[in-house]
TIBAVO-157626 format. One line per field, with one value per residue (C-alpha): residue in one letter; x, y, z. Coordinates in steps of 0.1 Angstrom, whole numbers, padded with zeros to 4 digits. Layout:
BEGIN
resn: c(a  ...)
u: c(X  ...)
v: c(Y  ...)
w: c(Z  ...)
***
This chain:
BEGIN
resn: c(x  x  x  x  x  x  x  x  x  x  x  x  x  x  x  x  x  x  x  x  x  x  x  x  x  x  x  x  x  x  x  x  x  x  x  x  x  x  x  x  x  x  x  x  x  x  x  x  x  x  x  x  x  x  x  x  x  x  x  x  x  x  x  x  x  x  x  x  x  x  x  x  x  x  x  x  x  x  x  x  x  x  x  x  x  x  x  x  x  x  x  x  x  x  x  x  x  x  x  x  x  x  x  x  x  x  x  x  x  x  x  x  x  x  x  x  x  x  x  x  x  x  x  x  x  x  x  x  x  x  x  x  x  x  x  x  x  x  x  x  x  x  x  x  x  x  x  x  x  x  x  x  x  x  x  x  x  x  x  x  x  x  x  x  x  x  x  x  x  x  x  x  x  x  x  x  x  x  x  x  x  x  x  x  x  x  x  x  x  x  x  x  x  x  x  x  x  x  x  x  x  x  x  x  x  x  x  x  x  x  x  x  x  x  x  x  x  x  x  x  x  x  x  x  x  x  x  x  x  x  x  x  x  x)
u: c(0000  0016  0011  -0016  -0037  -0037  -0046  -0076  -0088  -0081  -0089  -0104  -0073  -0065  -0099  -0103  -0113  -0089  -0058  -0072  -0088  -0050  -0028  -0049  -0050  -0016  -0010  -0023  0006  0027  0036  0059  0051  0077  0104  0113  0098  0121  0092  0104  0087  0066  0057  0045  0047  0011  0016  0050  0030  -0002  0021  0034  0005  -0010  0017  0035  0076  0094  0108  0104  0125  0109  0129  0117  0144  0116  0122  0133  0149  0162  0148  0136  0102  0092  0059  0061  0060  0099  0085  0105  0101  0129  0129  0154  0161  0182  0197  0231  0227  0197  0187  0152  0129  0097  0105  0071  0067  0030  0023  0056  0070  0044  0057  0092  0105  0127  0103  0131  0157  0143  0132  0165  0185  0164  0165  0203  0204  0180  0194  0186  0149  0133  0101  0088  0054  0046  0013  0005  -0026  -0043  -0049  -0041  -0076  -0081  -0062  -0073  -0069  -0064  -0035  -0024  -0025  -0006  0020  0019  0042  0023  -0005  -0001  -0013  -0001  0017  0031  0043  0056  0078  0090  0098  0117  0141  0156  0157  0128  0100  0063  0051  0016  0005  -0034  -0057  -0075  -0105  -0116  -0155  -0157  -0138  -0172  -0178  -0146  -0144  -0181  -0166  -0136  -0150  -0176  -0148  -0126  -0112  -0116  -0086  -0060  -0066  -0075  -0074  -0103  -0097  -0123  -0135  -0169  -0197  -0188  -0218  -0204  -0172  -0182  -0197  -0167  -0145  -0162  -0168  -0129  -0124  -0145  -0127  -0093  -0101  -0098  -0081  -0048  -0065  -0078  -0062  -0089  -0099  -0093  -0082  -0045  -0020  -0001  0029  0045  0079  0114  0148  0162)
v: c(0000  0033  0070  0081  0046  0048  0089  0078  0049  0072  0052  0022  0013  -0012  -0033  -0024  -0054  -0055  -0053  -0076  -0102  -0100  -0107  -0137  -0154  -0149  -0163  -0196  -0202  -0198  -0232  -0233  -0202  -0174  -0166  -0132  -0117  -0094  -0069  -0055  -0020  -0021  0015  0020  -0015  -0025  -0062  -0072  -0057  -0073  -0113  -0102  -0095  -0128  -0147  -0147  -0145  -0127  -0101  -0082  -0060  -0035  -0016  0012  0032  0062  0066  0095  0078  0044  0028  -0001  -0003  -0029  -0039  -0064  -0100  -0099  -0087  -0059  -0044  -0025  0000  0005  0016  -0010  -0041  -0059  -0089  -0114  -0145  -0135  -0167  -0151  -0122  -0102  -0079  -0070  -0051  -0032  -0050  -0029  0008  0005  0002  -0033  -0057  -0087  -0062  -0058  -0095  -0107  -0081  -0099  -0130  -0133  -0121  -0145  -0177  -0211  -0221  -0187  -0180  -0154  -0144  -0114  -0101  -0074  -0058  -0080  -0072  -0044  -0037  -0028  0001  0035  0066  0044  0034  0064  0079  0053  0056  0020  0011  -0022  -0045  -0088  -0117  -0151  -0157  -0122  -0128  -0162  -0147  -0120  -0151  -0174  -0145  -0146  -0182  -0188  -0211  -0204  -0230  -0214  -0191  -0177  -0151  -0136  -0112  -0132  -0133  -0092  -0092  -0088  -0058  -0040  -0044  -0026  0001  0005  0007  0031  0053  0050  0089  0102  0122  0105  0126  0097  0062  0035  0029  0044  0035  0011  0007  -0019  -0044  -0043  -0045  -0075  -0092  -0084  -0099  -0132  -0137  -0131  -0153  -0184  -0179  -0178  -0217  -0224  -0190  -0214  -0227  -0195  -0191  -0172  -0136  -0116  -0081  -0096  -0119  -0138  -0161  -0181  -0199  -0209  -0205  -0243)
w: c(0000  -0008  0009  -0024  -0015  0022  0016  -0002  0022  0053  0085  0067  0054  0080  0076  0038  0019  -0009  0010  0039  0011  -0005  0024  0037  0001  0001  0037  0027  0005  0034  0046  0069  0083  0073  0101  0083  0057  0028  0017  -0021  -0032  0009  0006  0042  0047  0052  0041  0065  0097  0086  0087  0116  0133  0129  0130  0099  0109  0136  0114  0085  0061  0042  0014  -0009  -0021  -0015  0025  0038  0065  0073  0106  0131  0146  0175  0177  0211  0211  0200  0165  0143  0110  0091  0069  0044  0013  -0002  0011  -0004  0005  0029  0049  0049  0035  0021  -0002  -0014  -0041  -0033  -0066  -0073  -0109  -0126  -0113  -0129  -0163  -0161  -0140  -0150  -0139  -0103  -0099  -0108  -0085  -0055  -0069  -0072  -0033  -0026  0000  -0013  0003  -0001  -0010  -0034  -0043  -0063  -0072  -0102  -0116  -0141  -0179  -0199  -0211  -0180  -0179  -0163  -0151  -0119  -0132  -0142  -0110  -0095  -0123  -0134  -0162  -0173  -0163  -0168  -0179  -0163  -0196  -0193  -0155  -0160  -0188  -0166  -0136  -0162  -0177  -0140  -0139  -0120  -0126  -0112  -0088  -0085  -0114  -0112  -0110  -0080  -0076  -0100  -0085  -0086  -0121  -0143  -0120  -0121  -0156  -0164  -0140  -0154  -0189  -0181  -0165  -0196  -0200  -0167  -0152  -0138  -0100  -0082  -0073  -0076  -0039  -0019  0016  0016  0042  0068  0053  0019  0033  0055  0023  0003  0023  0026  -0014  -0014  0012  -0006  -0039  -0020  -0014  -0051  -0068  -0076  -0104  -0120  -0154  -0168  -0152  -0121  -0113  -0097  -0112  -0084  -0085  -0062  -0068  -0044  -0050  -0054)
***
């Protein structure tokens, strides 16, 4: 989650469906459980303090070359997150990269700079925005460079070497909805982002139509708003 996202959500960013919907998918591809975490791109670091929260590693790392200052935060229970912006070398053995290949001009250039750094036995998972026909002032005003396919991510993977384990699609039960909306908002001005804060009940029900297709979203090659990967450094 970066500073213009959290901005928008204000003080339902903590509960908000997307992100919540995201990290717990995610979480269930964590198996054994993460002792620390290497977040790539973290922004304000939503993702790392949402696994550590519930029990996902010790520590985490989160680099973004965008800080203004480097520093440690404790958060009790023995738990720390980091933030840096740029690390030469690390033991950590889950390495995220929670929507970041599609803000810079060489994704395979970034993937293989942590992916060379990467100990044997770590775990990566990387989620993007799905689809380029989906593309909107939403992206705009997030200055993406690209949206994916999981033929267009698993290309990206395999230039560094790597080789998908799990390769899907998620949001894929809200997809016919977001497309309609982004369609219909095709040539607005890129001044906002499609983030916006939601009732609680429609929150609540969000949440647990995410939850349901999280059961099954590994074998989703056909439609969804994210493209997620997740493959181990042999």
């Amino acid at each position: 989650m970066d500073l213009k996202e959290r901005n928008a959500l204000g003080d339902s960013a903590d509960t908000h469906w997307y992100y919540t919907s995201k990290a717990r998918m995610v979480a269930r591809k964590l198996s054994p459980r993460p002792k620390e975490i290497l977040d790539v791109g973290a922004g304000l670091g939503w993702f790392s303090r949402w696994f550590l929260d519930n029990g996902y590693g010790q520590r985490a790392v989160c680099v973004d070359p965008g800080y203004d200052e480097e520093r440690e935060e404790t958060l009790g229970g023995g738990r720390s997150v980091a933030y840096v912006k740029g690390v030469e070398s690390y033991g950590s053995d889950l390495v995220l990269l929670m929507d970041v290949l599609e803000h810079v001009d060489d994704d395979v250039g970034l993937l293989k700079e942590y992916w060379d750094k990467a100990p044997k036995g770590a775990t990566f998972v990387i989620t993007v925005p799905a689809f380029e026909f989906l593309w909107s002032a939403h992206d705009d005003y997030l200055d993406h460079r690209r949206r994916y396919t999981c033929a267009r991510l698993a290309k990206t993977i395999r230039a560094v070497g790597a080789e998908p384990e799990e390769l899907h699609y998620y949001f894929g039960a809200i997809f016919p909805i977001a497309v309609a909306v982004r369609l219909l908002k095709r040539g607005s001005k890129a001044d906002s982002s499609d983030m916006k804060p939601v009732p609680g009940p429609l929150n609540a029900v969000l949440k647990a139509v995410c939850a349901v297709e999280a059961l099954s979203c590994r074998w989703n090659r056909i439609a969804g708003l994210s493209v997620v990967a997740r493959f181990t450094k042999r």
